[in-house]
Backbone as a printed PyTorch tensor [residue, N CA C, xyz], in Angstrom:
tensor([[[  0.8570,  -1.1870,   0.0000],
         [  0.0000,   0.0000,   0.0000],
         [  0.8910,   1.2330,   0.0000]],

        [[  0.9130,   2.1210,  -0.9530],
         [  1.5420,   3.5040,  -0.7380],
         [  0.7350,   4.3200,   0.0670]],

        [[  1.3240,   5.0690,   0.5740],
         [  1.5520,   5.9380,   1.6660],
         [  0.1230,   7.3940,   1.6320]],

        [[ -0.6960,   6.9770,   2.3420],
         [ -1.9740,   7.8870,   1.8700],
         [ -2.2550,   8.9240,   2.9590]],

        [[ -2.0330,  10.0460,   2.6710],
         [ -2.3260,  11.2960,   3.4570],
         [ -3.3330,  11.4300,   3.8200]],

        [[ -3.4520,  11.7180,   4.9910],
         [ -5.1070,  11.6980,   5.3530],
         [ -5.1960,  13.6140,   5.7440]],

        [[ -6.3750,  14.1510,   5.6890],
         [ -6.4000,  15.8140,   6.3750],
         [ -5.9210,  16.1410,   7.1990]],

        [[ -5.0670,  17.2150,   7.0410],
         [ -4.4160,  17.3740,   8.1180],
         [ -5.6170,  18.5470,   9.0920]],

        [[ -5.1040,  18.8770,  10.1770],
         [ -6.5950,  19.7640,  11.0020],
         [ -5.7570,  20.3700,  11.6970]],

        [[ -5.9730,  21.6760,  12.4480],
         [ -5.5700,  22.2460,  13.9250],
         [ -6.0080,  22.0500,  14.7230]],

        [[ -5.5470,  22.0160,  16.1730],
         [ -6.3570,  22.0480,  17.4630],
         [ -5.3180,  22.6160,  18.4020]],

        [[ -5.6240,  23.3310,  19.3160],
         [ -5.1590,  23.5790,  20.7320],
         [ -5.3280,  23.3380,  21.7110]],

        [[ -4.2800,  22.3060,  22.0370],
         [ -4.6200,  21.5490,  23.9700],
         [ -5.1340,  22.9360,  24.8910]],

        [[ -6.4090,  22.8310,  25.5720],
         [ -6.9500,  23.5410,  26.6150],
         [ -6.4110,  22.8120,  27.9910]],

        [[ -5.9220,  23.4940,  28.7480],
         [ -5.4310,  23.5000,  30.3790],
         [ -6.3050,  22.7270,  30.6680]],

        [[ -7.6670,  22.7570,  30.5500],
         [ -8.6560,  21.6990,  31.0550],
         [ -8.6430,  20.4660,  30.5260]],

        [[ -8.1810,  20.2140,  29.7760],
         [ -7.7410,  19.1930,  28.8010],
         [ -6.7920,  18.4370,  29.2440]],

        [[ -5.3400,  19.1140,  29.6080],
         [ -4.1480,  18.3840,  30.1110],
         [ -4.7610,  17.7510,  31.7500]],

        [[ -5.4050,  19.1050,  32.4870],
         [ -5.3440,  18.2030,  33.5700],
         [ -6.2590,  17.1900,  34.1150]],

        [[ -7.6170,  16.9780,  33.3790],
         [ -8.1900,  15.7960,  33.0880],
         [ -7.1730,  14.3290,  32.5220]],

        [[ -6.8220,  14.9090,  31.4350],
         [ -5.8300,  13.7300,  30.7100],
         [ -5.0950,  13.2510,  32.0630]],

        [[ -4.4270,  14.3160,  32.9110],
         [ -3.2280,  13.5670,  33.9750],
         [ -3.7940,  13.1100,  35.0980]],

        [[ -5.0720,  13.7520,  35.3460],
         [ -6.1350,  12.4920,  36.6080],
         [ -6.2970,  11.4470,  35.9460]],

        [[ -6.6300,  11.5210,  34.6960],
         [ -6.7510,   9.7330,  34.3540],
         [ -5.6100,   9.0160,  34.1510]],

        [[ -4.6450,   9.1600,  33.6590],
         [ -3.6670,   8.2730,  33.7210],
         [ -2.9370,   8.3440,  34.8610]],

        [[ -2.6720,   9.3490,  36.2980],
         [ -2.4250,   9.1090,  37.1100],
         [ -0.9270,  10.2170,  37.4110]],

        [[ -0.8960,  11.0080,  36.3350],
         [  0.2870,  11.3480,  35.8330],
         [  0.5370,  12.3970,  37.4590]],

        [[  1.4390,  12.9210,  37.9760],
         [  1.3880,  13.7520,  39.3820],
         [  2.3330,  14.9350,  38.9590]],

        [[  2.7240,  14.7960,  37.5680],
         [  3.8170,  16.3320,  37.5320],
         [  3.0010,  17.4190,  37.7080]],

        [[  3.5880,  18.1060,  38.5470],
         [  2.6690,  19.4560,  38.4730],
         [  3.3720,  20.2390,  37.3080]],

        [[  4.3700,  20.3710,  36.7210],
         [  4.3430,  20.9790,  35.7730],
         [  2.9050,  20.2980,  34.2870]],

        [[  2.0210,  19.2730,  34.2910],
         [  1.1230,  19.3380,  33.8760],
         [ -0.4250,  19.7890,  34.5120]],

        [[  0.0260,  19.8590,  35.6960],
         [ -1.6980,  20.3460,  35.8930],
         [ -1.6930,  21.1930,  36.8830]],

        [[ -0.6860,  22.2090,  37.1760],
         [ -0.6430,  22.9780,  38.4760],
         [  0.1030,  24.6580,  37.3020]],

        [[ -0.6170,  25.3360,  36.5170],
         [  0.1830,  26.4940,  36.3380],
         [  0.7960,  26.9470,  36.7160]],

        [[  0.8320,  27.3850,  38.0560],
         [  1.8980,  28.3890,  39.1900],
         [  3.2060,  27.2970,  39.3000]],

        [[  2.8410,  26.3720,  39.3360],
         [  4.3100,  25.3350,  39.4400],
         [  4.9130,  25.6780,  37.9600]],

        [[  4.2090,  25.2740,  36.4670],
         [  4.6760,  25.3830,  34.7500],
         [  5.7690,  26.6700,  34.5820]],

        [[  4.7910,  27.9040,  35.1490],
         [  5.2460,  29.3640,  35.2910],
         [  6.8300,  29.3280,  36.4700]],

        [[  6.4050,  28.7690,  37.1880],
         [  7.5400,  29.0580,  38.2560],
         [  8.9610,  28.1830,  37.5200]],

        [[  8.6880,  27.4360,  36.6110],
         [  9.7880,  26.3960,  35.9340],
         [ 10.0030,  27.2650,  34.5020]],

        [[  9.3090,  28.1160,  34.3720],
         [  9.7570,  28.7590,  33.2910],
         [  9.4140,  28.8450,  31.9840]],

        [[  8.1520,  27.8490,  32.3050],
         [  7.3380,  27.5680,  31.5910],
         [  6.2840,  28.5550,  31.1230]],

        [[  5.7030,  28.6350,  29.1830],
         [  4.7700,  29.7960,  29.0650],
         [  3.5640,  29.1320,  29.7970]],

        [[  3.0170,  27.6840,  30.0090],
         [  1.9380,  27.3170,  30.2750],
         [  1.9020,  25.9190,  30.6550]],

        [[  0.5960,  25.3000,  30.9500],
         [  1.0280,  24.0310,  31.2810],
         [  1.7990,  22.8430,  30.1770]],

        [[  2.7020,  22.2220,  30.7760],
         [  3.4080,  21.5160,  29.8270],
         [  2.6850,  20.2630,  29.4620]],

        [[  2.2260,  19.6140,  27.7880],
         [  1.3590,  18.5790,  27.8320],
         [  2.1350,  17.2990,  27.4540]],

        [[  1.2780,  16.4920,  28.7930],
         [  1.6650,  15.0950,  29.3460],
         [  2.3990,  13.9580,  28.3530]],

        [[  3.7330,  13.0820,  28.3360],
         [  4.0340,  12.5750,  27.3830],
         [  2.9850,  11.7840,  25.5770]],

        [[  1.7900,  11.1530,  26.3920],
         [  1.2910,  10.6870,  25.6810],
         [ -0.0680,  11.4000,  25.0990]],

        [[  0.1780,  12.2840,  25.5280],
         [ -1.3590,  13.4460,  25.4340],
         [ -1.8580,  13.9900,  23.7730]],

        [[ -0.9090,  13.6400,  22.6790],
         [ -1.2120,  13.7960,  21.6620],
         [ -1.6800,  13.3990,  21.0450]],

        [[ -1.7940,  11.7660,  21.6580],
         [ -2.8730,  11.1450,  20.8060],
         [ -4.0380,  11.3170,  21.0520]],

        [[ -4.3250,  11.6990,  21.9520],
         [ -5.9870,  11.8550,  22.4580],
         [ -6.3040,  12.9020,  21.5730]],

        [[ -5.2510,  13.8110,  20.7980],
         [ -5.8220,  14.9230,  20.0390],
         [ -6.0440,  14.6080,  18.9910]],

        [[ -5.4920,  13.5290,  18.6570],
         [ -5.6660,  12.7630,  17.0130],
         [ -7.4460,  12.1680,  16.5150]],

        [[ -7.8580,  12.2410,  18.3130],
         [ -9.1950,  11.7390,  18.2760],
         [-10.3260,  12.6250,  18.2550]],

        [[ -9.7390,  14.1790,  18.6940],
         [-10.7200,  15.1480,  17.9240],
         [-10.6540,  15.7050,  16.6660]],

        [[-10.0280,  14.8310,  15.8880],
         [-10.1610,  15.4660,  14.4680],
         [-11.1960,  15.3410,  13.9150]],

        [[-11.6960,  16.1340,  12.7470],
         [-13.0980,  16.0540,  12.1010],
         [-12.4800,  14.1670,  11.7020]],

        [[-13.8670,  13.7370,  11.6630],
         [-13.6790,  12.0120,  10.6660],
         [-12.3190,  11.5430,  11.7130]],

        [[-13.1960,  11.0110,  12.7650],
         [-11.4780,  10.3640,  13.6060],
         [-11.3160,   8.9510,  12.8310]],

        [[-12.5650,   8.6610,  12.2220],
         [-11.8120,   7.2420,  11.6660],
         [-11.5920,   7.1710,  10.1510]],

        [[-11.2710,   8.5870,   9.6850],
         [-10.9270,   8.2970,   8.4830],
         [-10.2030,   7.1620,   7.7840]],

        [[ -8.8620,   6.8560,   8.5640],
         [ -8.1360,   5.7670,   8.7550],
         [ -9.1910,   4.5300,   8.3340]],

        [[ -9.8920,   4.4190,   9.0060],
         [-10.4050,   3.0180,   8.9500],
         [-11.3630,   2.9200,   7.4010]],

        [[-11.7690,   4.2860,   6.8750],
         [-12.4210,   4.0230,   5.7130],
         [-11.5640,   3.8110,   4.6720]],

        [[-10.1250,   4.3420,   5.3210],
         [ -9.5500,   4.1070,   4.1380],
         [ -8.6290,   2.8550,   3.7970]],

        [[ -8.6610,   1.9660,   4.5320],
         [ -8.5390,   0.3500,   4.3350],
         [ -9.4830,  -0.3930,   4.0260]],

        [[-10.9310,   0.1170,   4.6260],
         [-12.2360,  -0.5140,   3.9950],
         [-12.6060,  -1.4320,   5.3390]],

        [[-12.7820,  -0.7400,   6.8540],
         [-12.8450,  -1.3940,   7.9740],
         [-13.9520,  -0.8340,   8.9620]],

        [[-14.3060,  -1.4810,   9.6410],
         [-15.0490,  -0.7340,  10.6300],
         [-14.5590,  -1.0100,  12.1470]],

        [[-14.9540,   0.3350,  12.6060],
         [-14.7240,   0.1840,  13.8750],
         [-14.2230,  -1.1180,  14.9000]],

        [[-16.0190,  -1.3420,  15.0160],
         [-15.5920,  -2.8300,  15.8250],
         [-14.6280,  -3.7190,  15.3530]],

        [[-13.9180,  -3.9840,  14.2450],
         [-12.7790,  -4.5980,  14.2760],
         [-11.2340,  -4.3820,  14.0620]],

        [[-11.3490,  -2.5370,  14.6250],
         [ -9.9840,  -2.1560,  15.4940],
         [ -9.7620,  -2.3530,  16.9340]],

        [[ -8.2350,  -2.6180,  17.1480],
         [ -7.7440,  -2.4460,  18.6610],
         [ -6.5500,  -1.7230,  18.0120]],

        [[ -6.1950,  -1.4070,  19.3450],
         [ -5.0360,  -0.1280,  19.7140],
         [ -3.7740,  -1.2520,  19.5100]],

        [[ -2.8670,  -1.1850,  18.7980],
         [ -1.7580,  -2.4430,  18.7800],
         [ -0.3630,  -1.5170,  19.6440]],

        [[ -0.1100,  -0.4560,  18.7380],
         [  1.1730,   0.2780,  20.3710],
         [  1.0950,   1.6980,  19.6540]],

        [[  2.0290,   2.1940,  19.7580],
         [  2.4910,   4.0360,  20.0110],
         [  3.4430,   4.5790,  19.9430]],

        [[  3.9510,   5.2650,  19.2820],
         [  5.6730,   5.9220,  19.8980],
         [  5.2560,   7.2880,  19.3360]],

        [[  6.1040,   8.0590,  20.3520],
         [  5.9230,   9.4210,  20.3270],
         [  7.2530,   9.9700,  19.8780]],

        [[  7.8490,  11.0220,  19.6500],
         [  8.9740,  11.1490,  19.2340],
         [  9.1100,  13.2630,  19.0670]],

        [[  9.6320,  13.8520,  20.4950],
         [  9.4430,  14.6900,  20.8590],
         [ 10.5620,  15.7370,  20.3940]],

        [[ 10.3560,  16.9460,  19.5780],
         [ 11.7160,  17.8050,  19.0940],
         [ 11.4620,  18.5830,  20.0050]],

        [[ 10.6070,  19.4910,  20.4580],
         [ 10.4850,  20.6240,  20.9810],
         [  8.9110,  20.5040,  22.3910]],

        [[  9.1600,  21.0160,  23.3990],
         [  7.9400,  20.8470,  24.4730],
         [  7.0570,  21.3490,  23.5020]],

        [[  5.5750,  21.2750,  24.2370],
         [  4.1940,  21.6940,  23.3250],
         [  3.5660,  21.7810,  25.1370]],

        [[  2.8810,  23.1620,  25.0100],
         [  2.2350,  23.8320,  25.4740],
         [  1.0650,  23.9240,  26.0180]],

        [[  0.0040,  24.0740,  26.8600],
         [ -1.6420,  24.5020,  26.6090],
         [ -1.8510,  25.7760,  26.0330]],

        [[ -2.3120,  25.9800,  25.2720],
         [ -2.8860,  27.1530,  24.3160],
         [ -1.7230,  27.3280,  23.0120]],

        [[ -1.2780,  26.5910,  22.5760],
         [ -0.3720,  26.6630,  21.6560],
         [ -0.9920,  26.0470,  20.2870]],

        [[ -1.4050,  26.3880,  18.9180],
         [ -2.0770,  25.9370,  17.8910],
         [ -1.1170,  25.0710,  16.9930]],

        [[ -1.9070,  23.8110,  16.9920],
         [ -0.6700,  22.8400,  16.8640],
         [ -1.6650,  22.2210,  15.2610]],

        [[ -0.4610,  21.8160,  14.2670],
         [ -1.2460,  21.2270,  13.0500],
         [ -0.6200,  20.1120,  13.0560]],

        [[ -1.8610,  19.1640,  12.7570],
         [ -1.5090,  17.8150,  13.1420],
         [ -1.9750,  17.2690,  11.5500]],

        [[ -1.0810,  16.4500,  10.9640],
         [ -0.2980,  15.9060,   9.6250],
         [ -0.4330,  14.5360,   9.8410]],

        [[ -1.8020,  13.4530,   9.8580],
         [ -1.1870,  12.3880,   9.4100],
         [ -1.0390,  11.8320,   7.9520]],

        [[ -0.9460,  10.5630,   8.3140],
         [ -0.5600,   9.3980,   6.2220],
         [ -0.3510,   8.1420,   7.3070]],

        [[ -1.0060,   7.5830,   6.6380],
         [ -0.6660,   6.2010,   6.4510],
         [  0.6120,   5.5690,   5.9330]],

        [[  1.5470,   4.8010,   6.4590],
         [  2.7840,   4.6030,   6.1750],
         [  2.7220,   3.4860,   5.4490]],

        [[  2.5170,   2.3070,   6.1030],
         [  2.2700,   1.4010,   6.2080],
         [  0.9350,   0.1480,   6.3550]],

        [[  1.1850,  -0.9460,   5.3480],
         [ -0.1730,  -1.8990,   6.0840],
         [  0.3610,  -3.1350,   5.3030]],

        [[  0.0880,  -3.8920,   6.3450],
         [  0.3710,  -5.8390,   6.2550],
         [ -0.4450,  -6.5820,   6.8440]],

        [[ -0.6950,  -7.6580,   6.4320],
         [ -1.4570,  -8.6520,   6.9300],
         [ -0.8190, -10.0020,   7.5470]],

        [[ -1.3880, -11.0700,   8.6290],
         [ -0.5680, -11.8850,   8.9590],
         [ -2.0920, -12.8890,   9.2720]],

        [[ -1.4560, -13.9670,   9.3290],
         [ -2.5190, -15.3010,   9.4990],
         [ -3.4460, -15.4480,   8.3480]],

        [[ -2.8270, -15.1860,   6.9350],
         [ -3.5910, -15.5090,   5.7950],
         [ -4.7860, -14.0270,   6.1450]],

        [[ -4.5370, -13.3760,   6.4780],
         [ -4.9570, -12.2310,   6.1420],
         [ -5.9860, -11.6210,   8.1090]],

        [[ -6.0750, -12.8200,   8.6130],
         [ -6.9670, -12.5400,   9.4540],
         [ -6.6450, -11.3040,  10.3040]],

        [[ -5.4050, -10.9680,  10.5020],
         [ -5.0720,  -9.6950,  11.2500],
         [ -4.7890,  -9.1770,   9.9620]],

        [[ -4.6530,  -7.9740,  10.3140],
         [ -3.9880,  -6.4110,   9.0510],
         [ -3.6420,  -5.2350,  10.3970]],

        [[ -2.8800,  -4.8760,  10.0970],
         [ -2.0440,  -3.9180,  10.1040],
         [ -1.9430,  -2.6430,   9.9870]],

        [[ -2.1900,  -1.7290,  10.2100],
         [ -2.1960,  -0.3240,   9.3160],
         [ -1.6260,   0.6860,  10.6220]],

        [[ -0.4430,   0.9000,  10.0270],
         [  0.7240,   1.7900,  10.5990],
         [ -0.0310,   3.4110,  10.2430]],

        [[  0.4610,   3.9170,  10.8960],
         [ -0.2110,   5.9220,  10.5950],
         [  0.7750,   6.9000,  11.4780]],

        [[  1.0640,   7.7070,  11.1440],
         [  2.1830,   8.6160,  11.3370],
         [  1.8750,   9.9720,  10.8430]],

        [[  2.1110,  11.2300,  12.3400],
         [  1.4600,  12.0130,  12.2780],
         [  2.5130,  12.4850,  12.5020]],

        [[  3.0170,  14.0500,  12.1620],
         [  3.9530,  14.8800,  12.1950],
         [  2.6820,  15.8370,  12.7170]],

        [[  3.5780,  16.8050,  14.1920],
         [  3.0210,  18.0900,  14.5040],
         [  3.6010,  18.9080,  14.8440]],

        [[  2.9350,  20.0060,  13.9740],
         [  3.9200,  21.4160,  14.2130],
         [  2.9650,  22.4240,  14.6870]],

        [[  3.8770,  23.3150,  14.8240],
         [  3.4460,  24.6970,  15.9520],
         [  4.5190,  25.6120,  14.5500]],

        [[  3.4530,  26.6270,  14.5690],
         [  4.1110,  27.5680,  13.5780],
         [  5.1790,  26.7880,  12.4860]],

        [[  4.6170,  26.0310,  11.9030],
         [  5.7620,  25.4150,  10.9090],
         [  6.8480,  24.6800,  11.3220]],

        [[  6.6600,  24.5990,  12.3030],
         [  8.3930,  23.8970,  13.0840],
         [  7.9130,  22.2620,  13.6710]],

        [[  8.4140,  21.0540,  13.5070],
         [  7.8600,  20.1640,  13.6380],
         [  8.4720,  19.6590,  15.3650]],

        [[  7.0940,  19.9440,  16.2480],
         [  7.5230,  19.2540,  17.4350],
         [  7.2740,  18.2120,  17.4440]],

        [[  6.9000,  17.1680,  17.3030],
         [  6.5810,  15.7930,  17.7510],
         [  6.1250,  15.1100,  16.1780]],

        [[  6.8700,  13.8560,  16.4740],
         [  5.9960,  12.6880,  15.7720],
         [  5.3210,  11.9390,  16.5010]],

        [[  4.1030,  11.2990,  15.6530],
         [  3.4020,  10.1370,  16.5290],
         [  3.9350,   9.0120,  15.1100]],

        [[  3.3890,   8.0100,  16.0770],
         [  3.3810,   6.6820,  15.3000],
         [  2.3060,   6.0930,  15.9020]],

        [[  1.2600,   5.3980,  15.4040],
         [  0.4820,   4.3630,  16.0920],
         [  0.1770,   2.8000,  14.9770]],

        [[ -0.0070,   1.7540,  15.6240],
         [ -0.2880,   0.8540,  14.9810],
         [ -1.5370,   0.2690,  15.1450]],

        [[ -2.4130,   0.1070,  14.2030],
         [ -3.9930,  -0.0080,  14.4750],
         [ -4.4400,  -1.5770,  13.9610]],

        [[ -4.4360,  -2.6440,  14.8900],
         [ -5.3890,  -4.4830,  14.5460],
         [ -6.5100,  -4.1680,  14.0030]],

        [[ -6.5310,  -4.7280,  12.7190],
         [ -7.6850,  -5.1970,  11.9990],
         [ -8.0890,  -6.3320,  12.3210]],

        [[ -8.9460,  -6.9790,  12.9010],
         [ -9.3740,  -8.0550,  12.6660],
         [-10.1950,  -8.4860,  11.6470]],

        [[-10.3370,  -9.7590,  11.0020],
         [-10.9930, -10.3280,  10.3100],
         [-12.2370, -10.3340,  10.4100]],

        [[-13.2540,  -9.8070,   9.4670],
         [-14.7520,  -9.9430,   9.1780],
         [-15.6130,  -8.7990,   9.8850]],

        [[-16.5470,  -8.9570,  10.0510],
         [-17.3970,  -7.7870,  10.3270],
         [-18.4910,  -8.6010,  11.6600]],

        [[-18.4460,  -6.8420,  12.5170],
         [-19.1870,  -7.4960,  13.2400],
         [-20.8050,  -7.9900,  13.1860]],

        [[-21.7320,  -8.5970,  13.9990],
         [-22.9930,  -8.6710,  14.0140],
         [-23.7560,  -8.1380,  14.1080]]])
């Protein structure tokens, strides 16, 4: 499969945003959910949590574009893993454009799993802070 760009979109992590995200995963830096601590470190704002970018990948208009464009539905994705890959911190209130494509896709067990790799580049004013990577299980057939 060559390499298929999907829309790219903007969004800006809201402060209310990071520090929800870090009660649920448990995260305790106060440089994510305590401003006066972010500011006192020198920080313009709260700093967002290592894995916090993907949750932004999920407010894009069409979050499952991805999946229409292998020819899949929902119920037969799972989350397979993740890597993040950080150039520069990212902010709350900072307008971030988020760039994915499809890299990659393979199948294994005579087809019953598939594969589909996706890779998102995000930048802040043109400058690329972070990559994502995620890998998304297809399972075989459709549900009931």
């Amino acid at each position: 499969m060559l390499a298929t760009v999907l829309p790219s979109f903007t969004i800006t992590p809201e402060r209310g945003q990071l520090v929800f995200f870090a009660e649920v995963t448990g995260d305790r830096d106060p440089l994510h959910v305590d401003l006066q601590a972010a500011r006192a470190a020198g920080l313009p704002d709260l700093l967002v949590p290592p894995t916090f970018l993907f949750s932004l990948e999920l407010k894009r208009p069409e979050p499952y574009r991805v999946l229409e464009a292998v020819g899949a539905e929902l119920s037969q994705a799972l989350h397979g893993e993740q890597r993040f890959t950080y150039h520069r911190p990212v902010h709350a209130g900072e307008e971030l454009e988020l760039a994915p494509r499809i890299v990659d896709y393979y199948e294994k067990k005579d087809g019953a799993m598939r594969f589909v790799v996706r890779r998102t580049e995000v930048r802040r004013d043109g400058d690329l802070v972070a990559e994502l990577e995620n890998i998304l299980i297809l399972r075989a057939g459709r549900a009931a």
